[in-house]
N, C-alpha and C positions, 0 to 999 in steps of 0.2 A: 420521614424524609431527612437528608443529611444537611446540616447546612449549608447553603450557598458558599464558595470560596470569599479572601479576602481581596480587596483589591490590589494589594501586591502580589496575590498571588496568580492572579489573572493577567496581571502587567506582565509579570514573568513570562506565562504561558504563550503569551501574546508574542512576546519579544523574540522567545524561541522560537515560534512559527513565523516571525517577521510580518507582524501584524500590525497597521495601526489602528485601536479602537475608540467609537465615540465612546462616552460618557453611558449610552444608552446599548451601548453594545456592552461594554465590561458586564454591565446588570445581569445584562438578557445571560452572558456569558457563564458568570458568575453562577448565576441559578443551575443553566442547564449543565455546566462542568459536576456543580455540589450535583446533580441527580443522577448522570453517569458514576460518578463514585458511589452513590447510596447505590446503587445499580450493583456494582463492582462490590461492594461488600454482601450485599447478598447472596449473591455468586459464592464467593467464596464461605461463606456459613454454612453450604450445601457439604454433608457427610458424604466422599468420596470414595472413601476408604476401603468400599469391598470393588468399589470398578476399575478394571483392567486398566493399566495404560496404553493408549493406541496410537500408531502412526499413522492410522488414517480414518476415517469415519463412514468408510464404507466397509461390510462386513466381508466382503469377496474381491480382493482385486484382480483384473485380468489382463498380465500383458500380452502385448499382439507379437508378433515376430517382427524384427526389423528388417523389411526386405526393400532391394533398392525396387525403386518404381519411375519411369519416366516423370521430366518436372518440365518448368519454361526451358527452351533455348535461352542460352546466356544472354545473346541479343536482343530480344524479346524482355527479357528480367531488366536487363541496362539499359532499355531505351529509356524511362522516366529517371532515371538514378542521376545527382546531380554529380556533375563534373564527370563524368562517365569517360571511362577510357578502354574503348571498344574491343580494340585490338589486344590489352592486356587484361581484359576481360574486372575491373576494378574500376571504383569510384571511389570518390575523396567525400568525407564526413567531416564536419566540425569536429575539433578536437575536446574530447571529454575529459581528459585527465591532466592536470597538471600543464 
């Protein structure tokens, strides 16, 4: 098994995912991050080399045809929608970008 990370390197981990860790979590942390990575490196020790590259992991894929199909009335869809503006058939979303 790999060993356990260090604790700056766990602090790091931590701080990118905007974490604050006890004392008893960095550990617990520490361990199971080192055992995902022993994980990850046996993964990758696996000889590859004769298997195809795939875009998907199903051996058949089947697309359907795009056909339009009855859905909600827009009124019906808008009544729960917040700030809902009926008549122009839109609602207002918190803003995600910038």
């Amino acid at each position: 098994m790999s060993a356990a990370l260090s604790r700056p390197q766990v602090d790091a981990v931590a701080a990118l995912a905007h974490l604050e860790l006890s004392d008893a979590e960095r550990e617990l942390f520490a361990r199971q991050l080192g055992e995902i990575l022993h994980y990850v490196e046996q993964l990758q020790a696996i000889d590859t080399s004769g298997v195809p590259p795939t875009a998907s992991v199903f051996a058949e894929v089947t697309d359907r045809a795009d056909e339009p199909a009855p859905s909600l009335p827009r009124a019906d869809a808008l009544l729960n929608a917040p700030d809902a503006n009926l008549d122009a058939g839109l609602f207002k979303v918190p803003r995600v970008i910038g």
